[in-house]
C-alpha positions in Angstrom: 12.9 5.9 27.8 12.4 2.3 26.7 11.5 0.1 23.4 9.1 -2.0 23.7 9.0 -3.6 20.1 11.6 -6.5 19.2 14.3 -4.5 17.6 14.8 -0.9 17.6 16.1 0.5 14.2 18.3 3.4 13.4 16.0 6.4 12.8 13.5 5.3 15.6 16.7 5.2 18.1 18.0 8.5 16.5 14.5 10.4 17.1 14.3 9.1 20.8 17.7 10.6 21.3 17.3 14.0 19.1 20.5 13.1 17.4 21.0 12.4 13.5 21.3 9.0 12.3 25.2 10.4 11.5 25.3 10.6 14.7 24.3 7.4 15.7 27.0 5.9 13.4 29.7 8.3 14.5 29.0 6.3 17.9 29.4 3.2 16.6 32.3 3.6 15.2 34.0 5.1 18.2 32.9 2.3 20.1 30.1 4.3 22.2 26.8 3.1 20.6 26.9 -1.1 20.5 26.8 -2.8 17.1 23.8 -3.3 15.8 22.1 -6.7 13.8 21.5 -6.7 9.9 17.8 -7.3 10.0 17.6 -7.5 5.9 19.6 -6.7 3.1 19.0 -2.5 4.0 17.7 -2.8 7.0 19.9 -2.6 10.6 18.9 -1.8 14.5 19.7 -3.0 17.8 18.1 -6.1 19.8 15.8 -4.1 22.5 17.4 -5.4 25.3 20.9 -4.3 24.2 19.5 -0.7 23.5 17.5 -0.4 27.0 20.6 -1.7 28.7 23.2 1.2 27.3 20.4 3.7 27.7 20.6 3.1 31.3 24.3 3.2 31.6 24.3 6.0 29.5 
């Protein structure tokens, strides 16, 4: 699995890995999932690149 668009935000990356957006915070915050970018006042996700990289590690 890889993004193509710019940035990938937080329910599009939890869908592509059948986990909760909870989850996906949960991650952060133990340090597993990498930070992710403010990309407007309520808005958040990851740079592309960043996300396709820890995907492969993963």
């Amino acid at each position: 699995m890889h993004f193509t668009q710019p940035f990938v935000r937080q329910h599009q990356l939890a869908e592509a890995l059948s986990v909760s957006v909870v989850t996906l915070w949960n991650w952060r915050r133990q340090g597993y999932l990498p930070e992710p970018v403010q990309l407007g006042p309520r808005f958040v996700g990851w740079h592309r690149d960043v996300i396709n990289e820890w995907l492969e590690r993963r």
